[in-house]
N, CA, C and O atoms as a GROMACS GRO file, in nm:
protein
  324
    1UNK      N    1   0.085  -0.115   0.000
    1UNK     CA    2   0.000   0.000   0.000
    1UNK      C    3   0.090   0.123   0.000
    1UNK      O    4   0.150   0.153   0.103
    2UNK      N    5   0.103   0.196  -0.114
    2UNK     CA    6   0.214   0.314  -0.098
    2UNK      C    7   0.070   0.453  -0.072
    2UNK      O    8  -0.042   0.479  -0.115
    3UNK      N    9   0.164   0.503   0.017
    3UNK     CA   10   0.110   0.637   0.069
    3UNK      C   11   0.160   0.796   0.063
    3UNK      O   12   0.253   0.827   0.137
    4UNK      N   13   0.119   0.869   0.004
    4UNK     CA   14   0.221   1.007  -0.029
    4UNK      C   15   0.264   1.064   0.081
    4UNK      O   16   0.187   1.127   0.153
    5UNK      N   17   0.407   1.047   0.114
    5UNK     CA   18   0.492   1.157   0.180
    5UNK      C   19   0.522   1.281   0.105
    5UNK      O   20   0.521   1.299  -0.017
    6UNK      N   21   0.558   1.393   0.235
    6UNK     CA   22   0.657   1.482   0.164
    6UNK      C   23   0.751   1.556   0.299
    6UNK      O   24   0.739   1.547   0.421
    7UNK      N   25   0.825   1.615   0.230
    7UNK     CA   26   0.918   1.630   0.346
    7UNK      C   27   0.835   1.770   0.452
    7UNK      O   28   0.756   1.849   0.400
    8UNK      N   29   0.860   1.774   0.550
    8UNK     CA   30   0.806   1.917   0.637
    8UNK      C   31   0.955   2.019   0.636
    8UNK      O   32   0.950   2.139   0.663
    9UNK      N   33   1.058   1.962   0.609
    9UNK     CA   34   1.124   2.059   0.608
    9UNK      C   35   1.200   2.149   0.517
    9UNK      O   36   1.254   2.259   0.524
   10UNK      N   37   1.172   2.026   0.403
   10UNK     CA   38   1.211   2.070   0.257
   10UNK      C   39   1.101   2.056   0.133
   10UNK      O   40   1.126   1.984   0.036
   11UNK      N   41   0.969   2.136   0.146
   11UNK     CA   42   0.826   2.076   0.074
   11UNK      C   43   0.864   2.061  -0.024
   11UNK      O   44   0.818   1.949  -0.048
   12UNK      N   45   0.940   2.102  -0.140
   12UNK     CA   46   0.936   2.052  -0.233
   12UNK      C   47   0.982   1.847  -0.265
   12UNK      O   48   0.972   1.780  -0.367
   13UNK      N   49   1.019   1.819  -0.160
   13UNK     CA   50   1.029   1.705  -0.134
   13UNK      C   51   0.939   1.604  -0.097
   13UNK      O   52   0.876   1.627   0.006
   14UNK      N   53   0.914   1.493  -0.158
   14UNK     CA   54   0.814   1.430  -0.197
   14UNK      C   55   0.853   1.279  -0.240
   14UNK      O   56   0.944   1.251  -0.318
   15UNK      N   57   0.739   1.153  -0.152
   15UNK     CA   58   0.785   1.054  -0.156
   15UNK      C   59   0.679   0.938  -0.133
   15UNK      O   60   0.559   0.961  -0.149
   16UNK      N   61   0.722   0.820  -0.097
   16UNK     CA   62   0.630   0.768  -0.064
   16UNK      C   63   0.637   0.668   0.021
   16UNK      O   64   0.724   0.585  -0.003
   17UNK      N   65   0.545   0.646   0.149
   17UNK     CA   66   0.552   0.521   0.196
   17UNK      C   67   0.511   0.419   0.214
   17UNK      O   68   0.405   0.430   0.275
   18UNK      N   69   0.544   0.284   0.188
   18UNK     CA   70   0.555   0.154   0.112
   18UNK      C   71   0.517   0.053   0.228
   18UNK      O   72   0.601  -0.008   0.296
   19UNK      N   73   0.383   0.043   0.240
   19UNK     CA   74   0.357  -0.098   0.321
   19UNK      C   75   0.374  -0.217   0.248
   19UNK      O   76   0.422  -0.213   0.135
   20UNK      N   77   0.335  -0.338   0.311
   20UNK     CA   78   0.307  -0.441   0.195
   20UNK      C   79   0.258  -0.549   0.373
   20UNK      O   80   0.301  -0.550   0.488
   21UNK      N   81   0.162  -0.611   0.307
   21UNK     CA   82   0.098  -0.716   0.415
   21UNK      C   83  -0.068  -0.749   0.411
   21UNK      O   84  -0.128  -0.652   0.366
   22UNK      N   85  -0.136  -0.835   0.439
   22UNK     CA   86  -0.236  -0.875   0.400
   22UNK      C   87  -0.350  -0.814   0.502
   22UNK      O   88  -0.335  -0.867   0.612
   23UNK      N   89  -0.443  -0.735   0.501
   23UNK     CA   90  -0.568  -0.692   0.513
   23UNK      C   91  -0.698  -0.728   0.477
   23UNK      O   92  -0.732  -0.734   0.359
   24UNK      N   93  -0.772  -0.752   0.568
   24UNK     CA   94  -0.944  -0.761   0.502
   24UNK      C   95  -1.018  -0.682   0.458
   24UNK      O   96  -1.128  -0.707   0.407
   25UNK      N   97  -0.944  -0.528   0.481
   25UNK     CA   98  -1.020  -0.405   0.398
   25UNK      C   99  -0.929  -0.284   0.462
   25UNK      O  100  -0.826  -0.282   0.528
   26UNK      N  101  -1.023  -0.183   0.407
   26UNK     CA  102  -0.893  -0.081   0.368
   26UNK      C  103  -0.888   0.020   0.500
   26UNK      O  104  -0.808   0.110   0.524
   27UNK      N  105  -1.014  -0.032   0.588
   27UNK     CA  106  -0.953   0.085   0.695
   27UNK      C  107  -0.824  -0.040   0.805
   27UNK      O  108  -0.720  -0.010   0.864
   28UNK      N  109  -0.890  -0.170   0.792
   28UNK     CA  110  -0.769  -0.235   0.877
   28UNK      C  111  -0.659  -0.238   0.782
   28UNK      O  112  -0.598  -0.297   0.871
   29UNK      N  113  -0.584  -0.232   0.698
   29UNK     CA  114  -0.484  -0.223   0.620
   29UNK      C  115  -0.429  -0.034   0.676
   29UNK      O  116  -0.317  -0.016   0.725
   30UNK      N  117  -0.520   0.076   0.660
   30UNK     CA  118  -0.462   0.183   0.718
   30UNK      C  119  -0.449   0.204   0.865
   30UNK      O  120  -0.400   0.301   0.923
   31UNK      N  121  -0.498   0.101   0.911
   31UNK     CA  122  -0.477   0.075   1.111
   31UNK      C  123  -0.355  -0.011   1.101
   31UNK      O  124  -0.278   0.036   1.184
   32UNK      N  125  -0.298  -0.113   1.043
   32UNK     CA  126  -0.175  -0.176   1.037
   32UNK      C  127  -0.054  -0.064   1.013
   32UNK      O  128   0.047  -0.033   1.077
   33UNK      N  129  -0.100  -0.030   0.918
   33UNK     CA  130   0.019   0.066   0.866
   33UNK      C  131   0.049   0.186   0.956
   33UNK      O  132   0.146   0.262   0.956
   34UNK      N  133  -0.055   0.182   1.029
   34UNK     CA  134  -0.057   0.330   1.165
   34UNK      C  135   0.040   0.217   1.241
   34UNK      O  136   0.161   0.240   1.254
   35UNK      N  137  -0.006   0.123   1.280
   35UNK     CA  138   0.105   0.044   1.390
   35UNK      C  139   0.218   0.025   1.334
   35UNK      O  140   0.307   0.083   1.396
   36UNK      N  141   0.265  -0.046   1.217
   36UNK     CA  142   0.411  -0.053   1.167
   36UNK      C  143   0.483   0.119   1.194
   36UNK      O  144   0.594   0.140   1.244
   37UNK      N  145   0.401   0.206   1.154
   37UNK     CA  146   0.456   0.300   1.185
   37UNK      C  147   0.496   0.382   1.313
   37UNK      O  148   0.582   0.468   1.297
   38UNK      N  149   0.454   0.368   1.416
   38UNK     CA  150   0.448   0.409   1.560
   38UNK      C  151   0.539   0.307   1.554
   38UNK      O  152   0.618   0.390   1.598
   39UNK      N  153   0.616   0.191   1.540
   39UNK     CA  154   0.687   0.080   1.581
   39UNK      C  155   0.821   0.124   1.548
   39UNK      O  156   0.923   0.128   1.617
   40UNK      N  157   0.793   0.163   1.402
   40UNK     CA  158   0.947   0.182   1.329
   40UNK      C  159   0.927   0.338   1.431
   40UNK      O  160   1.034   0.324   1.490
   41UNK      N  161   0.890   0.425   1.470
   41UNK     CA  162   0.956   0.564   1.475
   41UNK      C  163   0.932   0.538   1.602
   41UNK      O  164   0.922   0.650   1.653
   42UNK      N  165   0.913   0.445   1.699
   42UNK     CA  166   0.934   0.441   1.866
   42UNK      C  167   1.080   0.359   1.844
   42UNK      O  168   1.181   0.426   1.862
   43UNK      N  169   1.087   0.286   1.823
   43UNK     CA  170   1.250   0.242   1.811
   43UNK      C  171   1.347   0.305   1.717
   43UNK      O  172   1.456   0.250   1.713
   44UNK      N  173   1.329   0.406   1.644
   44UNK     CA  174   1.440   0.500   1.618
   44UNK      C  175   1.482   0.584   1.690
   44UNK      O  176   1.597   0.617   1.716
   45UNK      N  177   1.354   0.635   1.735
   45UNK     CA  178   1.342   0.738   1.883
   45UNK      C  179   1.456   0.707   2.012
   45UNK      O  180   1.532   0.774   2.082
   46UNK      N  181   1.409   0.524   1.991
   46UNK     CA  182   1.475   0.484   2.134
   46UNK      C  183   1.651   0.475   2.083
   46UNK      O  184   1.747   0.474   2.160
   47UNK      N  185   1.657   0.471   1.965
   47UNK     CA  186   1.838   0.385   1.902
   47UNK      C  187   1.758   0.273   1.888
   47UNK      O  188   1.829   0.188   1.941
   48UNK      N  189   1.686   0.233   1.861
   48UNK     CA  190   1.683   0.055   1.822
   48UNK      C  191   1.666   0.036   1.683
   48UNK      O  192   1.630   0.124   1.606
   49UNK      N  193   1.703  -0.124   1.639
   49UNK     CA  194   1.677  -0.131   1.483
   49UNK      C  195   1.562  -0.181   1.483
   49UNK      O  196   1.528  -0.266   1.565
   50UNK      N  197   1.460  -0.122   1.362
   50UNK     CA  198   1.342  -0.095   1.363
   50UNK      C  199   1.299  -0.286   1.355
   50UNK      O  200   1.375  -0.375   1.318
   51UNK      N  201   1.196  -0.297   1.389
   51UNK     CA  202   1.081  -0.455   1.434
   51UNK      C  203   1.047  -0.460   1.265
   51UNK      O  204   0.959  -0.386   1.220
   52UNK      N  205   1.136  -0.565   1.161
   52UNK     CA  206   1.112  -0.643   1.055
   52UNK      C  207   1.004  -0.750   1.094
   52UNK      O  208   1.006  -0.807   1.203
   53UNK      N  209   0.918  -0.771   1.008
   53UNK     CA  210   0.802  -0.929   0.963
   53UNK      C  211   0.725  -0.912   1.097
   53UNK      O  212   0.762  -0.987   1.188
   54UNK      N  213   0.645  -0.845   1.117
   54UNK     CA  214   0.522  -0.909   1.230
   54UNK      C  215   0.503  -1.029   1.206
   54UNK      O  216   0.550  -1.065   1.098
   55UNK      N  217   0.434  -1.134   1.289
   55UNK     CA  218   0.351  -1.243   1.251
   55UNK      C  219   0.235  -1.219   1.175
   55UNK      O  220   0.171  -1.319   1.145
   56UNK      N  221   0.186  -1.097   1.131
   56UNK     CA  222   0.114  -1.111   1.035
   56UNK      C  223   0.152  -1.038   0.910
   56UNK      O  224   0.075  -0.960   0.854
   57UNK      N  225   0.267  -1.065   0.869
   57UNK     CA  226   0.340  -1.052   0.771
   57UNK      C  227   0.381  -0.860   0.758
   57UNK      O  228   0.452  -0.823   0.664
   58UNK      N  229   0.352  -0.807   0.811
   58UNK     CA  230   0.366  -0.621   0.808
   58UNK      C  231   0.488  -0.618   0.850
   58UNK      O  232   0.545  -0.703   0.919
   59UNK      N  233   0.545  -0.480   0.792
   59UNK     CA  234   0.684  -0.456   0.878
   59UNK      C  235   0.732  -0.354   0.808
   59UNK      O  236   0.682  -0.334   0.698
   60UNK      N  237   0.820  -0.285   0.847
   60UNK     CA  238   0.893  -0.147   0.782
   60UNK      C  239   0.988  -0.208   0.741
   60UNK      O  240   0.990  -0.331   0.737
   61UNK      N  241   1.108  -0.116   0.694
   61UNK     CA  242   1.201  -0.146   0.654
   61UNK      C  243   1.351  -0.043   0.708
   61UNK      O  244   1.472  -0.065   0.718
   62UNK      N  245   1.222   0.123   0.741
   62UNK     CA  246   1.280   0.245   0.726
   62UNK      C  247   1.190   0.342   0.788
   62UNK      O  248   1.068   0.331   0.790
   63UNK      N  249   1.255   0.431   0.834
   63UNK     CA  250   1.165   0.557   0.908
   63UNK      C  251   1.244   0.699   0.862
   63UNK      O  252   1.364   0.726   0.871
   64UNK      N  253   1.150   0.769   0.816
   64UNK     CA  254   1.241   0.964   0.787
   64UNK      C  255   1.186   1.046   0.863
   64UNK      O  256   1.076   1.098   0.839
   65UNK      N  257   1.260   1.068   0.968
   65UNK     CA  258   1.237   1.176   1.079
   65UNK      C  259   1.225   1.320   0.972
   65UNK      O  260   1.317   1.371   0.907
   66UNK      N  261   1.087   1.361   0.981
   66UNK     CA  262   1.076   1.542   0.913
   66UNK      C  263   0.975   1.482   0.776
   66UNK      O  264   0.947   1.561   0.687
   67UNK      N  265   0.944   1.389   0.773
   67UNK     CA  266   0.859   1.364   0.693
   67UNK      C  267   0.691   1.311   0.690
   67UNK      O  268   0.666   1.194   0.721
   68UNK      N  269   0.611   1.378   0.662
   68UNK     CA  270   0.491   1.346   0.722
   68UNK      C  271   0.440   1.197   0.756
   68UNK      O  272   0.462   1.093   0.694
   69UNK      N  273   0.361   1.221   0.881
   69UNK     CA  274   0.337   1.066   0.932
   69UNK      C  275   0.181   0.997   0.859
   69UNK      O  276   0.094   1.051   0.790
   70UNK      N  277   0.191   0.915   0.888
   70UNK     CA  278   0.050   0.858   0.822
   70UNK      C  279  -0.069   0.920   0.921
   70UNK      O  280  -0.175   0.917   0.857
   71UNK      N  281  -0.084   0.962   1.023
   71UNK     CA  282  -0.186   1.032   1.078
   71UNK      C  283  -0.235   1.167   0.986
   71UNK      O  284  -0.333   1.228   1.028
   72UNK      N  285  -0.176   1.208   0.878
   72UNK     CA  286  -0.204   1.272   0.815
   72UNK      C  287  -0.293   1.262   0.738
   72UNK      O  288  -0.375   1.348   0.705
   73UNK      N  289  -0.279   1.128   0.695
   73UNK     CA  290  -0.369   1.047   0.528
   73UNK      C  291  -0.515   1.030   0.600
   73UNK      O  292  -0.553   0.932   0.665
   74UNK      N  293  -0.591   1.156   0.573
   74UNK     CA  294  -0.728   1.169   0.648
   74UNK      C  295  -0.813   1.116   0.474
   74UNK      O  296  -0.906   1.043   0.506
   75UNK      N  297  -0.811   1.125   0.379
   75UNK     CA  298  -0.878   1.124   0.296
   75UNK      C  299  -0.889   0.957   0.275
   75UNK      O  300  -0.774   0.918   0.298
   76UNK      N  301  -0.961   0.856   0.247
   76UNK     CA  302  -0.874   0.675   0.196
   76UNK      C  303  -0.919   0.718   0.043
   76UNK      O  304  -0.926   0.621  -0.032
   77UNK      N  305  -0.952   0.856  -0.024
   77UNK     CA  306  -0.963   0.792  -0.187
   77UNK      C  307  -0.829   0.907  -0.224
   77UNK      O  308  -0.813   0.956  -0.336
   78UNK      N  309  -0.758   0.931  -0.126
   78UNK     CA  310  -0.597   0.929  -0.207
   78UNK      C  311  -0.521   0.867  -0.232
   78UNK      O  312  -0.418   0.915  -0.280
   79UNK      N  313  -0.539   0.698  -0.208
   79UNK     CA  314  -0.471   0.571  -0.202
   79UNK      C  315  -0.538   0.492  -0.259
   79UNK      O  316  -0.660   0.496  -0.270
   80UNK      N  317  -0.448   0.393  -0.311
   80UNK     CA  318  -0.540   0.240  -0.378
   80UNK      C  319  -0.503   0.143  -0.256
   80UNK      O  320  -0.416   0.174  -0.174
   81UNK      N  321  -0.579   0.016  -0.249
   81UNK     CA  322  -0.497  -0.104  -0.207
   81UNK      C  323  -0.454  -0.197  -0.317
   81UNK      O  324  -0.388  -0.297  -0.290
   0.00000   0.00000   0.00000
């Protein structure tokens, strides 16, 4: 599920972030991706290396401190699944 970033500190900067994991619909697929994300940016926060493969297959890879968080993505028809 890719989601539009952009940077807060450099707007012309612009990106995207890249779930991938299995969902039964699209608001639990954007509630997963809220948790992978609070996961990866609580253990960068702390120094830790970010929590790869949940048991239900979700997981980051990467976190960009200054770049908008998914609490942002208020709209779901700016995204596909």
């Amino acid at each position: 599920m890719p989601l539009p970033i952009r940077s807060t500190e450099a707007p012309g900067l612009r990106g995207l972030h890249v779930f991938t994991g299995r969902a039964d619909s699209r608001s639990a697929a954007v509630r997963i991706a809220h948790e992978v994300y609070d996961a990866a940016r609580a253990a960068t926060e702390a120094g830790l290396e970010i929590p790869h493969g949940r048991p239900d297959g979700w997981g980051a890879c990467g976190y960009r401190p200054g770049w908008t968080n998914p609490y942002r993505w208020t709209k779901p028809s700016t995204f596909e699944l």
